[in-house]
N, C-alpha and C positions, 0 to 999 in steps of 0.2 A: 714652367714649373708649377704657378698654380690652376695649371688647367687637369694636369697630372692630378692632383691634390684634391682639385673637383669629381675630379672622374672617381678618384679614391673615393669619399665623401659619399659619393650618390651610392657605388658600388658597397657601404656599410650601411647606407640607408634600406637599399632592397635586398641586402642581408639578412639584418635585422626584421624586414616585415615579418619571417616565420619565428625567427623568436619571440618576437609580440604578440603574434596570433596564439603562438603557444603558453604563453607563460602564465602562471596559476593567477588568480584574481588576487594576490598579495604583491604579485611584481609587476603587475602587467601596466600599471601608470608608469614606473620608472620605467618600463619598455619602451614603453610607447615615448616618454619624455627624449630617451636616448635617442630611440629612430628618429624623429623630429628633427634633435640635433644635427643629425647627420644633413640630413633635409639642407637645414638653415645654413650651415657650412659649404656643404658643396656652392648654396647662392652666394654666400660671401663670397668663396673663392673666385667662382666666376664675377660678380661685382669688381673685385678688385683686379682682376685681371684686365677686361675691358677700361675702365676707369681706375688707376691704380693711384692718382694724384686726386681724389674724391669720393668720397666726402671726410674731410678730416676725424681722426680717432679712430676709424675705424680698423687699420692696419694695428692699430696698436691694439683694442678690445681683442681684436684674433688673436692676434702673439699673446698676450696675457691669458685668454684661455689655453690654449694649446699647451703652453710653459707650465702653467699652473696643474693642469692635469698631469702630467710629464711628471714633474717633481715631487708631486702627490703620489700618485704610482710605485715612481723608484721608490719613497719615502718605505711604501708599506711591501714591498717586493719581500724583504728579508721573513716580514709577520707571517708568510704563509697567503697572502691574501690571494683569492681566486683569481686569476688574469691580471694581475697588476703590470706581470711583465710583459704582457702582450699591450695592455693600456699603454706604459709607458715606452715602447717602441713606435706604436700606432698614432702616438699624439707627442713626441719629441721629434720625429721623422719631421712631420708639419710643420713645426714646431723651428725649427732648421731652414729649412725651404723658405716661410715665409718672412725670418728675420733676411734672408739672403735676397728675396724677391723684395723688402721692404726697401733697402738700399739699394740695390739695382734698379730698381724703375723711380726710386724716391720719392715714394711714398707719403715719405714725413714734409714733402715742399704740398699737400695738401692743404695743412694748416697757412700757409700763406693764404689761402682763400680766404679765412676767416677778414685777416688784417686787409685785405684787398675790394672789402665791403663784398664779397660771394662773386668777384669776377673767376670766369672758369682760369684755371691754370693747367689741366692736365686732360 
């Protein structure tokens, strides 16, 4: 599932490069910030795939991003707001997956690392 998620990820990353190329010099940081993201995601996802029991907090920083965008979206869907409902399908999707992938490969038994002085567990 988050390989799927990855491959999404990268696939909004080289999206996004002609919207960045294009966008006026008043958007084009927040373009650029956006494509990045995607960037960084797609590595997460794959980090957590391979290694899904390490490094602690990380499973959970994603799912708080993903969520937080998600519900921010819906929040402003009804205002009119440009793409909000495209955001909040494209990052509640994830969003889903990865609380679902969090407990299926469990995730959260990372944090025992921490108590186990950084012996590997996962």
């Amino acid at each position: 599932m988050l390989l799927l998620a990855a491959l999404g990820a990268l696939f909004s990353f080289v999206d996004a490069v002609g919207a960045t190329v294009a966008a006026d010099p008043e958007t084009r940081v927040t373009e650029s910030w956006r494509m990045y993201g995607f960037l960084v995601f797609a590595g997460l996802f794959v980090l957590l795939t391979l290694r899904p029991r390490r490094p602690p907090g990380v499973w959970e920083l994603v799912i708080f991003h993903k969520t937080a965008a998600a519900v921010t979206a819906t929040a402003v869907v009804g205002e009119g707001a440009e793409d909000a409902a495209t955001v909040a399908a494209a990052d509640g999707a994830p969003a889903v997956v990865l609380v679902t992938s969090y407990f299926l490969s469990k995730g959260y038994s990372g944090w025992t690392m921490l108590r186990a002085g950084g012996a590997e567990t996962g």
